[in-house]
Every structure is written in structure tokens, then in C-alpha cells.
PyMOL Python script that loads the backbone (N, CA, C, O; Angstrom):
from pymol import cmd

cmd.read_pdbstr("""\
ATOM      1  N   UNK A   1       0.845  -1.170   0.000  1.00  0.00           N
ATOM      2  CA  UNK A   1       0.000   0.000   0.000  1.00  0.00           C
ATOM      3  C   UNK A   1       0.895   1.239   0.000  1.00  0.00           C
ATOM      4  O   UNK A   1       1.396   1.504   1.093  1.00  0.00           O
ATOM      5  N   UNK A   2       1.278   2.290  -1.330  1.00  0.00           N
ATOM      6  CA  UNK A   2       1.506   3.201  -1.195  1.00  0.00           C
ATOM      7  C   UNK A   2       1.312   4.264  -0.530  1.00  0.00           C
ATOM      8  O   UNK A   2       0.195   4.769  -0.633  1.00  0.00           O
ATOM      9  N   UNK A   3       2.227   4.862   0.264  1.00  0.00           N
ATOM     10  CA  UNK A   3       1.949   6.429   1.176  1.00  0.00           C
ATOM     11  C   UNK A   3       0.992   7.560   0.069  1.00  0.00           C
ATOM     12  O   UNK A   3       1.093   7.617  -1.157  1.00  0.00           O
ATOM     13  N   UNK A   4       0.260   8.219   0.782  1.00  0.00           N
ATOM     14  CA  UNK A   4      -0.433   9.523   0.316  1.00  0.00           C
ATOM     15  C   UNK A   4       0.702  10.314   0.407  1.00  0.00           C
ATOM     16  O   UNK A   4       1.677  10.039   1.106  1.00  0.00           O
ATOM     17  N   UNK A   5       0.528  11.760  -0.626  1.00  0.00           N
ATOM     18  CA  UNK A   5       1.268  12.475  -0.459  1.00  0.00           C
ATOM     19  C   UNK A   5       1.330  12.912   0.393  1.00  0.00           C
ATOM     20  O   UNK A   5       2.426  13.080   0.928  1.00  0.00           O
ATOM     21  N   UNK A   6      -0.230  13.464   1.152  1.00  0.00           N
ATOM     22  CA  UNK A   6       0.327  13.714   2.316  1.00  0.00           C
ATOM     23  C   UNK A   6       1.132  12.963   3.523  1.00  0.00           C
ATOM     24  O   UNK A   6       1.837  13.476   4.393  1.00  0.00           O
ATOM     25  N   UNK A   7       0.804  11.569   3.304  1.00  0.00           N
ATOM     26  CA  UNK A   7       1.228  11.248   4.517  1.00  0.00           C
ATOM     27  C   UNK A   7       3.601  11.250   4.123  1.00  0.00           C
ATOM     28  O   UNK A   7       4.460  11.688   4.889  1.00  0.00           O
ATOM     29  N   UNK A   8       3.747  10.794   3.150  1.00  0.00           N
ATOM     30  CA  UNK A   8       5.163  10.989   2.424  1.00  0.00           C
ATOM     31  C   UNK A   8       5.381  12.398   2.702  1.00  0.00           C
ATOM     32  O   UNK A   8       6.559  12.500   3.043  1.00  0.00           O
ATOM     33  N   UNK A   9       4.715  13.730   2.723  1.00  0.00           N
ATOM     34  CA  UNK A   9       5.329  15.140   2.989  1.00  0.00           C
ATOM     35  C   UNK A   9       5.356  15.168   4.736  1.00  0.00           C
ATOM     36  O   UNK A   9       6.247  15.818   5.283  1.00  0.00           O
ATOM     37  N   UNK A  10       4.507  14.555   5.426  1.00  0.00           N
ATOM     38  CA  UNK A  10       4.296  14.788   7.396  1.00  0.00           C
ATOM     39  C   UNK A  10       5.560  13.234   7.455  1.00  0.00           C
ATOM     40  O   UNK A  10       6.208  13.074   8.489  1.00  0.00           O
ATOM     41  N   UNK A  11       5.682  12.583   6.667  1.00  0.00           N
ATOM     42  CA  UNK A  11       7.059  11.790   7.390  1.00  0.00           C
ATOM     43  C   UNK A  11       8.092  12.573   6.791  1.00  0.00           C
ATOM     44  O   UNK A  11       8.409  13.516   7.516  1.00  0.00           O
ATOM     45  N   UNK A  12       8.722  12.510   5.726  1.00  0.00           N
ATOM     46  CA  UNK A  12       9.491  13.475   5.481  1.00  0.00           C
ATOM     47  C   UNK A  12       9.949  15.103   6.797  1.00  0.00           C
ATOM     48  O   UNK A  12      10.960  15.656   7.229  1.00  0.00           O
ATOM     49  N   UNK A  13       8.653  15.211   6.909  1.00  0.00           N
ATOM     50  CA  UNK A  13       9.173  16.250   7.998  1.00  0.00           C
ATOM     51  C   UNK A  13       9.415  16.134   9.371  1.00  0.00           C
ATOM     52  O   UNK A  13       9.903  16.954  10.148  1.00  0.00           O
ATOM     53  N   UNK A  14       8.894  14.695   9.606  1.00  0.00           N
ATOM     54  CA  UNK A  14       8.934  14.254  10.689  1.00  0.00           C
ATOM     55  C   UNK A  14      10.642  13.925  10.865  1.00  0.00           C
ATOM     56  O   UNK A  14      11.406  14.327  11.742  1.00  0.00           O
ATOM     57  N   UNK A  15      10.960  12.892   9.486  1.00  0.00           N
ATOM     58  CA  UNK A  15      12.309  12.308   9.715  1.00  0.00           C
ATOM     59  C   UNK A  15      13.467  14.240   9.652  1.00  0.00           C
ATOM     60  O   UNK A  15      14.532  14.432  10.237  1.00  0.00           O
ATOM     61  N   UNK A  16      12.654  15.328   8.705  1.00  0.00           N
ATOM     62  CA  UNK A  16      13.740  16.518   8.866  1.00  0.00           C
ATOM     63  C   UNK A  16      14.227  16.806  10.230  1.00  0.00           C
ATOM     64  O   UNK A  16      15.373  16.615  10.638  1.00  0.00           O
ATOM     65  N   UNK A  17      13.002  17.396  11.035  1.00  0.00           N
ATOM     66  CA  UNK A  17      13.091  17.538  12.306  1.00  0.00           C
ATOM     67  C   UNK A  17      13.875  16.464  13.391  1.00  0.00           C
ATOM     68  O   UNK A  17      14.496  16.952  14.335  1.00  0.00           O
ATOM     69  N   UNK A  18      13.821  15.116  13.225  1.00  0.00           N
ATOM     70  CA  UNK A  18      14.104  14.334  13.886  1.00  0.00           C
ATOM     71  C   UNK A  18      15.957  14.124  13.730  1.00  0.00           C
ATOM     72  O   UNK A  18      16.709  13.684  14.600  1.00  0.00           O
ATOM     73  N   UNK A  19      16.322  14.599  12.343  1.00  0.00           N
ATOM     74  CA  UNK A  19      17.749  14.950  12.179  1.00  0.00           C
ATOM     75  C   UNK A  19      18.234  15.819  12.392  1.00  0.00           C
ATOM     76  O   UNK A  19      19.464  15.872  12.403  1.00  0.00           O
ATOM     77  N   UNK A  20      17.102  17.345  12.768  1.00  0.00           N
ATOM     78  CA  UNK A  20      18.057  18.438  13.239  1.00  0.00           C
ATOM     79  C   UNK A  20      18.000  18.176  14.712  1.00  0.00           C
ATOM     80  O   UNK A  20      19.011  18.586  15.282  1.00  0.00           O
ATOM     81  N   UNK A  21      17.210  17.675  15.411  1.00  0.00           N
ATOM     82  CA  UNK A  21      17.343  17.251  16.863  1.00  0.00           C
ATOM     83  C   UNK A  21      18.505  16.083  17.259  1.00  0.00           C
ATOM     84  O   UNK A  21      19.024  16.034  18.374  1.00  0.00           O
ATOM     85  N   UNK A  22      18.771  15.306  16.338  1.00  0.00           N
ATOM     86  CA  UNK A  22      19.695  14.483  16.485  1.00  0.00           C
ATOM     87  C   UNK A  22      21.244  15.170  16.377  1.00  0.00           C
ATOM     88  O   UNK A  22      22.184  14.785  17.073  1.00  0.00           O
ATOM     89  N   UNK A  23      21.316  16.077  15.543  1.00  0.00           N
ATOM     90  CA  UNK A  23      22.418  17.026  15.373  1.00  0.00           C
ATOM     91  C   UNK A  23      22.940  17.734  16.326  1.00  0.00           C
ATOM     92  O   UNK A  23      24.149  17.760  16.557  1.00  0.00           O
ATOM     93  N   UNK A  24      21.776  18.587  17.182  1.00  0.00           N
ATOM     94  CA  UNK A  24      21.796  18.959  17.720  1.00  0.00           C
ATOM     95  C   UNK A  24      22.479  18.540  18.478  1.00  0.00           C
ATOM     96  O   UNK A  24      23.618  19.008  18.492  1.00  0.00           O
ATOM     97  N   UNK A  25      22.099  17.371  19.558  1.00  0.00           N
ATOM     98  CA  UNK A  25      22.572  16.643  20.981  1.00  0.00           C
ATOM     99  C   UNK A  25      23.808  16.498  20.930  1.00  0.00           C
ATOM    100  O   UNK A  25      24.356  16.466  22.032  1.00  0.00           O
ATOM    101  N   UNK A  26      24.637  16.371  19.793  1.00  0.00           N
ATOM    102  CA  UNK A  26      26.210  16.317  20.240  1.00  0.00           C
ATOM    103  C   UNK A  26      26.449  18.193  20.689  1.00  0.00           C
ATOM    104  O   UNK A  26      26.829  18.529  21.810  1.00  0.00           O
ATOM    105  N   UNK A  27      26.297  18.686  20.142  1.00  0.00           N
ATOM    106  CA  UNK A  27      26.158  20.136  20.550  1.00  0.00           C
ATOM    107  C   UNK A  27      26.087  20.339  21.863  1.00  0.00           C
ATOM    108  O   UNK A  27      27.020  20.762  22.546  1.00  0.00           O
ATOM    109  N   UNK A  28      24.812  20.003  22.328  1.00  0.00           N
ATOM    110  CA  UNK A  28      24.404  20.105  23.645  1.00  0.00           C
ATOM    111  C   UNK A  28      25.238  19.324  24.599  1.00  0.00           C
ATOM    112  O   UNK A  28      25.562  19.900  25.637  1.00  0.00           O
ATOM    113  N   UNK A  29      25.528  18.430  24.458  1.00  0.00           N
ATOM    114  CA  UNK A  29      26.314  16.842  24.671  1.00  0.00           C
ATOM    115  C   UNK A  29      27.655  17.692  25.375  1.00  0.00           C
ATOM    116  O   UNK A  29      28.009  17.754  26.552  1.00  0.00           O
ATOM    117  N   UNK A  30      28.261  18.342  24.076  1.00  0.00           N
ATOM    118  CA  UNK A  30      29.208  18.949  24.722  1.00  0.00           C
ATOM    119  C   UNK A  30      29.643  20.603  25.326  1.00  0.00           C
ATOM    120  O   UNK A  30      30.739  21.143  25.480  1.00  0.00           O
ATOM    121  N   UNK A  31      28.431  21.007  25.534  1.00  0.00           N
ATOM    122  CA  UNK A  31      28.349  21.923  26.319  1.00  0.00           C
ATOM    123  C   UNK A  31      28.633  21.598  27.779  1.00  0.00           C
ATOM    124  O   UNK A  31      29.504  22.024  28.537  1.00  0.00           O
ATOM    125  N   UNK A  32      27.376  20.479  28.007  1.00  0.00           N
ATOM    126  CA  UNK A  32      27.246  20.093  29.506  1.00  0.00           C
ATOM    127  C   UNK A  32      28.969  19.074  29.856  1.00  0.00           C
ATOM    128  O   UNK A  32      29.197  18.855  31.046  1.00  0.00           O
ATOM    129  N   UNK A  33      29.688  18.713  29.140  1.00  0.00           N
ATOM    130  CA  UNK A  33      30.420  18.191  29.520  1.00  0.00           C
ATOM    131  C   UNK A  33      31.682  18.821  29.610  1.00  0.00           C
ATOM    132  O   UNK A  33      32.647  18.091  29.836  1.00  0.00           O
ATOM    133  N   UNK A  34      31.874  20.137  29.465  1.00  0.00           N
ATOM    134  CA  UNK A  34      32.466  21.520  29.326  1.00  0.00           C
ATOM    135  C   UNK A  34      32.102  22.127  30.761  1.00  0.00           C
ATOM    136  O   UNK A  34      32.871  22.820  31.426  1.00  0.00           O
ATOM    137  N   UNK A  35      30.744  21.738  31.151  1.00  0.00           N
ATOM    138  CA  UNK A  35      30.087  22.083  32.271  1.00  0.00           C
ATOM    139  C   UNK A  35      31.269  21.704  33.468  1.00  0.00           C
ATOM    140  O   UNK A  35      32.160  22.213  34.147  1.00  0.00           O
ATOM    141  N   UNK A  36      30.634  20.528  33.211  1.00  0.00           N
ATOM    142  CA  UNK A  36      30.930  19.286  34.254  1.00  0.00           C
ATOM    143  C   UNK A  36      32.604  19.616  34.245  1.00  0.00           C
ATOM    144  O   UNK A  36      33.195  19.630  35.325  1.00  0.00           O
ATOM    145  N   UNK A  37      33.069  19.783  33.444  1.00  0.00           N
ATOM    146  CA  UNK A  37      35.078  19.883  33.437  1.00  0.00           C
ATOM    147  C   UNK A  37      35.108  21.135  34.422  1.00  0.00           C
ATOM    148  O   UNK A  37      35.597  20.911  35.529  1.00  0.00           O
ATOM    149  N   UNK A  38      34.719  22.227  34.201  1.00  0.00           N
ATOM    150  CA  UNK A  38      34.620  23.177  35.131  1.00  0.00           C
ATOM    151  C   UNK A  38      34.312  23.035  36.311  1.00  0.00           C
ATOM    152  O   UNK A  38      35.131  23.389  37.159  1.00  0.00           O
ATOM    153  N   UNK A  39      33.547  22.698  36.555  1.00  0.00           N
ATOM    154  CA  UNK A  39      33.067  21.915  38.282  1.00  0.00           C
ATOM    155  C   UNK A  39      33.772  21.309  38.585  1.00  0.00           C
ATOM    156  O   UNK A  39      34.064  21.449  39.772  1.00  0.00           O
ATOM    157  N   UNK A  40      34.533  20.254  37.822  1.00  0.00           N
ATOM    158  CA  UNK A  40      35.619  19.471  38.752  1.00  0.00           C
ATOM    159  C   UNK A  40      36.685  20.145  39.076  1.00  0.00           C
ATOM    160  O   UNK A  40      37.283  19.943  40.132  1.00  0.00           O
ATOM    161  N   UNK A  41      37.026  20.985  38.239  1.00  0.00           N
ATOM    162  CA  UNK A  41      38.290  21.715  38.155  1.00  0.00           C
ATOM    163  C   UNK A  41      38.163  22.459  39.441  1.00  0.00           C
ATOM    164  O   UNK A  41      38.680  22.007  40.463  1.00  0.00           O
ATOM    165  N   UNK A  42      37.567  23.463  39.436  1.00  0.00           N
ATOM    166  CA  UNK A  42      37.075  23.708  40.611  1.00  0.00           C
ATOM    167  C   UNK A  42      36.511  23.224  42.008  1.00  0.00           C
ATOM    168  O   UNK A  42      36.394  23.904  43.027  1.00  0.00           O
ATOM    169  N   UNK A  43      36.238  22.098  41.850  1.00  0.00           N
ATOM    170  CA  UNK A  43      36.444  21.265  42.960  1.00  0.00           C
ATOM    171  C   UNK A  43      38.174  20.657  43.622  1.00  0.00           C
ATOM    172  O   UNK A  43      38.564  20.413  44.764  1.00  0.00           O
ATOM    173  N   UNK A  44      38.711  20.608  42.552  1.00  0.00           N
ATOM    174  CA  UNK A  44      39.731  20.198  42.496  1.00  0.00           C
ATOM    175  C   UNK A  44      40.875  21.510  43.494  1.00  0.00           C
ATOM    176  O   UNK A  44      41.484  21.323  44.548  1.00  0.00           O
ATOM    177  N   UNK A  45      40.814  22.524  42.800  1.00  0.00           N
ATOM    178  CA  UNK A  45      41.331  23.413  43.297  1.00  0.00           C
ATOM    179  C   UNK A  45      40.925  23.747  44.718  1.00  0.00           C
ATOM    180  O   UNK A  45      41.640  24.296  45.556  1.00  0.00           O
ATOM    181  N   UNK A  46      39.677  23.338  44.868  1.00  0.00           N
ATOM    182  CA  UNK A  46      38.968  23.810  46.428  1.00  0.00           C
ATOM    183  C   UNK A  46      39.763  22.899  47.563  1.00  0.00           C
ATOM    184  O   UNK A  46      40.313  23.191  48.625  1.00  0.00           O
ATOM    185  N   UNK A  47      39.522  21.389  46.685  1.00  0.00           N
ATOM    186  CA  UNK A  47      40.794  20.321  47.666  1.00  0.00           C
ATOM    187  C   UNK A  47      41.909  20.952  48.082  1.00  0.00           C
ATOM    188  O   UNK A  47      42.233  21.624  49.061  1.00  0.00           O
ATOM    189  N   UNK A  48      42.377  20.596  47.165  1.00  0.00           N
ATOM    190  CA  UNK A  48      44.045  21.359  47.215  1.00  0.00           C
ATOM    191  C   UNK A  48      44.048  22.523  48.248  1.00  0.00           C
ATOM    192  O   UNK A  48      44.886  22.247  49.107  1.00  0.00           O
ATOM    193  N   UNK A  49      43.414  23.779  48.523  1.00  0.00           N
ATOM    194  CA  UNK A  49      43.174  24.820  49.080  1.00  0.00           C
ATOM    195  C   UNK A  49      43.049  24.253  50.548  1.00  0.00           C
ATOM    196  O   UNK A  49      43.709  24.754  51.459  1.00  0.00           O
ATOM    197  N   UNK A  50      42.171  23.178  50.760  1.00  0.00           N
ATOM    198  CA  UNK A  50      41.389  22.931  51.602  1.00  0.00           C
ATOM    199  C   UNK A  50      43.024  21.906  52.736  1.00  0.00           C
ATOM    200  O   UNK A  50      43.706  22.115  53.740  1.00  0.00           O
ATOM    201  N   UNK A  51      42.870  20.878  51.691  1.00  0.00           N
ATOM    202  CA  UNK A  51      43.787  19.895  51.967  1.00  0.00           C
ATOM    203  C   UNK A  51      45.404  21.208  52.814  1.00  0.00           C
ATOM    204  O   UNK A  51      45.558  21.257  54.034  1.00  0.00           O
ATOM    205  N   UNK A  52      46.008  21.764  52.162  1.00  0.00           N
ATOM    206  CA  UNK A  52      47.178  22.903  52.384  1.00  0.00           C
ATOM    207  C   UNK A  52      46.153  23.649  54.069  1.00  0.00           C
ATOM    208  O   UNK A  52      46.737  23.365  55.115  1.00  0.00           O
ATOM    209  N   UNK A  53      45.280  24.192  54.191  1.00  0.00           N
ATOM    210  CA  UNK A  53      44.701  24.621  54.962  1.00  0.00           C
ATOM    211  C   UNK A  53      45.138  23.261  56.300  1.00  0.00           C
ATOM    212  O   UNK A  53      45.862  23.331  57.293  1.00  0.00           O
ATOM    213  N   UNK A  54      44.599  22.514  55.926  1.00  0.00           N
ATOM    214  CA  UNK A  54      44.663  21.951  57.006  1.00  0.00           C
ATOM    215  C   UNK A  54      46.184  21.319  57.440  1.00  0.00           C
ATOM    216  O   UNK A  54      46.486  21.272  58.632  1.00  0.00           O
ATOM    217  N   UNK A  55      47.331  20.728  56.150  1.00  0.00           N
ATOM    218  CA  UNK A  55      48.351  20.691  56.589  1.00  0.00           C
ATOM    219  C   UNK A  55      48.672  21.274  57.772  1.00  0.00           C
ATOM    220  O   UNK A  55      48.923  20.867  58.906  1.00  0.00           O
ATOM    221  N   UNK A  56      48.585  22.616  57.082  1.00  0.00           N
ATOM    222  CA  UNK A  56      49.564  24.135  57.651  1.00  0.00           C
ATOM    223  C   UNK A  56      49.028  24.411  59.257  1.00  0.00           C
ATOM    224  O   UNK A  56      49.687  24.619  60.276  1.00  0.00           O
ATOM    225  N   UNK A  57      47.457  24.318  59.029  1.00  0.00           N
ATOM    226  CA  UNK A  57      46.977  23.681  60.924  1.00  0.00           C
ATOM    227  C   UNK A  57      47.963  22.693  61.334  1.00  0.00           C
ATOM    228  O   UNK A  57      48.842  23.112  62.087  1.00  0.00           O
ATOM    229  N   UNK A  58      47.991  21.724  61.065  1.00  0.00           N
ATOM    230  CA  UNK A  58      47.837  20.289  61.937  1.00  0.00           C
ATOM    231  C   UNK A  58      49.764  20.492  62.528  1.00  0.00           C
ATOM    232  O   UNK A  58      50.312  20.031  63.529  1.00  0.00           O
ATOM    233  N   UNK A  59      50.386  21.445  61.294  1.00  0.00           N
ATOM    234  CA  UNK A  59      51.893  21.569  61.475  1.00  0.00           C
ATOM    235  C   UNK A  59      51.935  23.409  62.278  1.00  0.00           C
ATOM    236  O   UNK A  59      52.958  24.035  62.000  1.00  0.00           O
ATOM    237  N   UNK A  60      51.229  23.913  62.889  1.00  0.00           N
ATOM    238  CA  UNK A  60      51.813  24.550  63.524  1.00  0.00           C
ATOM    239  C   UNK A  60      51.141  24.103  64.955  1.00  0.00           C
ATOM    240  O   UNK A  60      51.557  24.677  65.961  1.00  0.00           O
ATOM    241  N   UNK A  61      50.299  23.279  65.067  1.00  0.00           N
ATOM    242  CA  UNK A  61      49.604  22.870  65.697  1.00  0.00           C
ATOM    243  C   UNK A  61      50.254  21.478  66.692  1.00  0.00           C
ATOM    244  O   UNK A  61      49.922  21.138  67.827  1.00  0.00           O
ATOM    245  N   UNK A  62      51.429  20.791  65.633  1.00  0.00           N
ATOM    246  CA  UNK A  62      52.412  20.497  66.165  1.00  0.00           C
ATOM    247  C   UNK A  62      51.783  18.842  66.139  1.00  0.00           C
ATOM    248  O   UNK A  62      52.240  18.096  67.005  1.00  0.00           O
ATOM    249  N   UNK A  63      50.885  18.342  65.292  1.00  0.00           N
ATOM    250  CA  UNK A  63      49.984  17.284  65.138  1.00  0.00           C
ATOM    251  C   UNK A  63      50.147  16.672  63.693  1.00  0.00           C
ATOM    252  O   UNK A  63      49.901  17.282  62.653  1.00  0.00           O
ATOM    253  N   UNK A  64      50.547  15.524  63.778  1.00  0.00           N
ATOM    254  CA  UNK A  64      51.154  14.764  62.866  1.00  0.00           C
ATOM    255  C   UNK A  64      49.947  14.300  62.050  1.00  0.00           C
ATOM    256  O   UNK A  64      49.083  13.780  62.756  1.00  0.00           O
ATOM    257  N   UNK A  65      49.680  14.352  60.810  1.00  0.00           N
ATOM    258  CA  UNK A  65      48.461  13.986  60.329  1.00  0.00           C
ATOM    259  C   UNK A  65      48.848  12.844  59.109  1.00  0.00           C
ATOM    260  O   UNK A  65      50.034  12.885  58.785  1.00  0.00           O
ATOM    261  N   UNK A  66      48.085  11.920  58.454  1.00  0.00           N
ATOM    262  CA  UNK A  66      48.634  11.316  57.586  1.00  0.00           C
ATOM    263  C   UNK A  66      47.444  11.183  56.843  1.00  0.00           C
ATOM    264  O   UNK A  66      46.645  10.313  57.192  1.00  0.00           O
ATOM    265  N   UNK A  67      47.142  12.058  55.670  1.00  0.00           N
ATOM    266  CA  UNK A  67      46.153  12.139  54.760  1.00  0.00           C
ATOM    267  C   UNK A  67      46.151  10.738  53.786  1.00  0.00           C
ATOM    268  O   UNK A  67      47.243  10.224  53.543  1.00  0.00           O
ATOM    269  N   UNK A  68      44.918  10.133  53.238  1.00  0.00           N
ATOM    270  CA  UNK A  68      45.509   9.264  52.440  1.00  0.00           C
ATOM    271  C   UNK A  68      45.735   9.228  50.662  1.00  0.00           C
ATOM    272  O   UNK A  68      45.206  10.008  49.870  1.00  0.00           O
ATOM    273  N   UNK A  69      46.385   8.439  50.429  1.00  0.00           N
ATOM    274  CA  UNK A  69      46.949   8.654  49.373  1.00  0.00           C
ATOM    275  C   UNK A  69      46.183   8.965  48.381  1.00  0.00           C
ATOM    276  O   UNK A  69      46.857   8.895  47.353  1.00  0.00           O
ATOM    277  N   UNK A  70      44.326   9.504  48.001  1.00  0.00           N
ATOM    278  CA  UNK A  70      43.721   9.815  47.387  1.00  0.00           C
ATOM    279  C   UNK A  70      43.567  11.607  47.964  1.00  0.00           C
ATOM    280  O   UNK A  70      43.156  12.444  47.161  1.00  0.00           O
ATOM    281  N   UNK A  71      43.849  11.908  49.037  1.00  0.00           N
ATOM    282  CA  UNK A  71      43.867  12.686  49.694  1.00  0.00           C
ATOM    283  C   UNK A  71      45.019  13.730  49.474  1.00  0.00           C
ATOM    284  O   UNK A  71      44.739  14.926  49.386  1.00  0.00           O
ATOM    285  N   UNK A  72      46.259  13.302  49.388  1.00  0.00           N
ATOM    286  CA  UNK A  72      47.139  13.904  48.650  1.00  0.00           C
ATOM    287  C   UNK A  72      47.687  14.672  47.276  1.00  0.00           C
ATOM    288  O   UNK A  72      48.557  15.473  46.934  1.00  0.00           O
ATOM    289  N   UNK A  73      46.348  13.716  46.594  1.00  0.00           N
ATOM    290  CA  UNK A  73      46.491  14.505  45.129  1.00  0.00           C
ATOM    291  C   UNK A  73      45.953  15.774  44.790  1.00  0.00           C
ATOM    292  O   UNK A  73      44.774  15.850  45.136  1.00  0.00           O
ATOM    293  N   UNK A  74      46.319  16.641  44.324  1.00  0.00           N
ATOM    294  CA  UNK A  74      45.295  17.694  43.827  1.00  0.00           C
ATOM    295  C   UNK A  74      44.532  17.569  43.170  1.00  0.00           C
ATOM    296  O   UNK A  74      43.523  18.260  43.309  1.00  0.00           O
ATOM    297  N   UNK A  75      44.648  16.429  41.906  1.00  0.00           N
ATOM    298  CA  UNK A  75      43.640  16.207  41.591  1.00  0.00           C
ATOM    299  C   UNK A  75      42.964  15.049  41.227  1.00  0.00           C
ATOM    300  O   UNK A  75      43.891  14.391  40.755  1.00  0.00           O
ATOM    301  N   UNK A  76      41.700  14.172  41.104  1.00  0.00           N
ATOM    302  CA  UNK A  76      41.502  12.955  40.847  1.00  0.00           C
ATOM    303  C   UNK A  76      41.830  12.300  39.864  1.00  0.00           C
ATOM    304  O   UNK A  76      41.123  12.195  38.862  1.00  0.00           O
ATOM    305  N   UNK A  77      43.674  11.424  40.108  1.00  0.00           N
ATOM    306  CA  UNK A  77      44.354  10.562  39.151  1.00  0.00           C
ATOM    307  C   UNK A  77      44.447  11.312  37.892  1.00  0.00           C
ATOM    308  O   UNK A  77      44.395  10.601  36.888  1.00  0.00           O
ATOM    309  N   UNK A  78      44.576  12.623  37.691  1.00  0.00           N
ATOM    310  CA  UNK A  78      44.996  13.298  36.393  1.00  0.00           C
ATOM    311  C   UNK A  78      46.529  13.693  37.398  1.00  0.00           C
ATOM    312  O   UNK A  78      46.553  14.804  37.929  1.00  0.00           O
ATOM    313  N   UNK A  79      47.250  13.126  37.520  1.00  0.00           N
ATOM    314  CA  UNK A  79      48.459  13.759  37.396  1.00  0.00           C
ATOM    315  C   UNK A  79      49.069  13.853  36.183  1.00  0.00           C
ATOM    316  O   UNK A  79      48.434  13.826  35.129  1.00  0.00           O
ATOM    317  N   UNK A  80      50.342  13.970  36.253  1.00  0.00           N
ATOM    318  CA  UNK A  80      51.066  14.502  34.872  1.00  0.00           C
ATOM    319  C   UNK A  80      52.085  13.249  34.869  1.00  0.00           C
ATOM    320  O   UNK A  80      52.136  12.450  35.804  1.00  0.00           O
ATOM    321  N   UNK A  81      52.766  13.180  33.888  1.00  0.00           N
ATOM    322  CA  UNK A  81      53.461  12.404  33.854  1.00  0.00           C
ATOM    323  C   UNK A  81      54.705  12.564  34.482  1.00  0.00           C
ATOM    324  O   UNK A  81      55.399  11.647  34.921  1.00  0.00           O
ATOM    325  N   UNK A  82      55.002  13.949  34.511  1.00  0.00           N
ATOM    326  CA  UNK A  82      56.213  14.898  35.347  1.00  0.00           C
ATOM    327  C   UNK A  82      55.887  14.339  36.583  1.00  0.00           C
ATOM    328  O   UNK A  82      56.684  13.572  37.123  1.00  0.00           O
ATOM    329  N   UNK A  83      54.747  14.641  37.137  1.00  0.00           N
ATOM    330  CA  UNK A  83      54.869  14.419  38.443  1.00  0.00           C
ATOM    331  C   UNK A  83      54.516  12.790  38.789  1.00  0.00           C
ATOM    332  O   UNK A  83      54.493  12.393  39.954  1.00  0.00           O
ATOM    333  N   UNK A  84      54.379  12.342  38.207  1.00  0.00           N
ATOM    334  CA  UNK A  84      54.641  10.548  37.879  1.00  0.00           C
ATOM    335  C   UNK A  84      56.005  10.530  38.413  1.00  0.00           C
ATOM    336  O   UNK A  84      56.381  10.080  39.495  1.00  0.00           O
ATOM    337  N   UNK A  85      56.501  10.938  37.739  1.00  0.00           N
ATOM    338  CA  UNK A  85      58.287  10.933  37.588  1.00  0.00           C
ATOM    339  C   UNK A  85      58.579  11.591  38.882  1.00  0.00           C
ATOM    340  O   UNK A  85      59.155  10.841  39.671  1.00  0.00           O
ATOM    341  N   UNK A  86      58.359  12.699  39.286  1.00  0.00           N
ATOM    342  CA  UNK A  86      59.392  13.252  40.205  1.00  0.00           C
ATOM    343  C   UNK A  86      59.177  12.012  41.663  1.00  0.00           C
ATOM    344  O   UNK A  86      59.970  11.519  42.466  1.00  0.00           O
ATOM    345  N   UNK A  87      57.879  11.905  41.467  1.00  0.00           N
ATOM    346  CA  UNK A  87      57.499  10.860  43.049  1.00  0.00           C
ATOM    347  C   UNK A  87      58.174   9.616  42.705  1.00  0.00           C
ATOM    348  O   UNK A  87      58.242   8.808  43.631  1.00  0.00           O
ATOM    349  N   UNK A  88      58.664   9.288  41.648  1.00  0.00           N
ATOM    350  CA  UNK A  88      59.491   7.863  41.413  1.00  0.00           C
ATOM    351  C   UNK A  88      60.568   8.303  42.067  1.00  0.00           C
ATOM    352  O   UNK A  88      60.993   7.791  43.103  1.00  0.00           O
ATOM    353  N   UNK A  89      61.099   9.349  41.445  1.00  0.00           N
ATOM    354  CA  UNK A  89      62.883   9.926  42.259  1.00  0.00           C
ATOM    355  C   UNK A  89      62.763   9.743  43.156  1.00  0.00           C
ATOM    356  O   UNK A  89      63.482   8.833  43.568  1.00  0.00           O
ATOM    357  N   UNK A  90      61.518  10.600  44.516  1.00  0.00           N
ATOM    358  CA  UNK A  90      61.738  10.884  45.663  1.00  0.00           C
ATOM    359  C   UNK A  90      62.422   9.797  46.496  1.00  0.00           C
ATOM    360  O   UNK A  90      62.686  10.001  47.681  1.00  0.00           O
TER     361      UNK A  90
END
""", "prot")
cmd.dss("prot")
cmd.show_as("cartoon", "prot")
cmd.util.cbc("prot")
cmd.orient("prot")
């Protein structure tokens, strides 16, 4: 059973629309994940801030603290490869 024209012109526009919305979402896709990089980053930096804050307490304070080794990083397992390396030397 052949489509009516009309019904061949309302799919046709159905499938247009349905490809500029599909286009779209990588767009959007990577806005929010541009988002999300910013927030961590900034979370990241807040650690670090936070983490040094409390060192600098616990050492004039004269209180031995031992953060753990997720605790130490500035940031979550993105180090560098530099600093890969320098903690091998130490």
C-alpha cells in the first residue's frame, strides 16, 4: 500500500526535524560536559586549598596527620606524567 502524499510530505518532515534534533545533541552533549570539566576543576582546586589549609593547621599545631593517598592529590588521578616521575625519584 503506497503512502499519500500527504502522509510521504508529514514523514518526510517528521524524519527533517528528527535529524536536526539528532544534530543537535552532540552540541548540547558537549556543552554540559564543558560544564561538568569546570566543576571538577574547581572542585579540584577547592581540595588542594582545603587539603594545604589543614596541613599548615595540623603543622603549627604540632599534630602529625597522615592524609591518604587519594587525599594527597590535587587532583583525581589526572596527574602529569612529570609528576609521575618526580614521586618515582623521591
Amino acid at each position: 500500500m503506497p503512502l499519500t502524499k500527504e502522509q510521504e510530505e508529514l514523514y518526510k518532515k517528521t524524519m527533517d526535524e528528527a535529524k536536526a534534533q539528532f544534530e543537535n545533541i552532540d552540541a548540547e552533549m558537549e556543552q554540559e560536559i564543558q560544564k561538568t570539566r569546570e566543576i571538577l576543576a574547581n572542585l579540584q582546586a577547592s581540595k588542594k586549598h582545603f587539603q594545604q589549609i589543614y596541613q599548615a593547621t595540623a603543622n603549627l599545631l604540632g599534630v602529625e596527620v597522615e592524609l591518604n593517598n587519594d587525599d594527597q592529590g590535587a587532583s583525581l588521578g589526572n596527574e602529569s606524567d612529570e609528576d609521575k616521575a618526580e614521586k618515582k625519584q623521591a
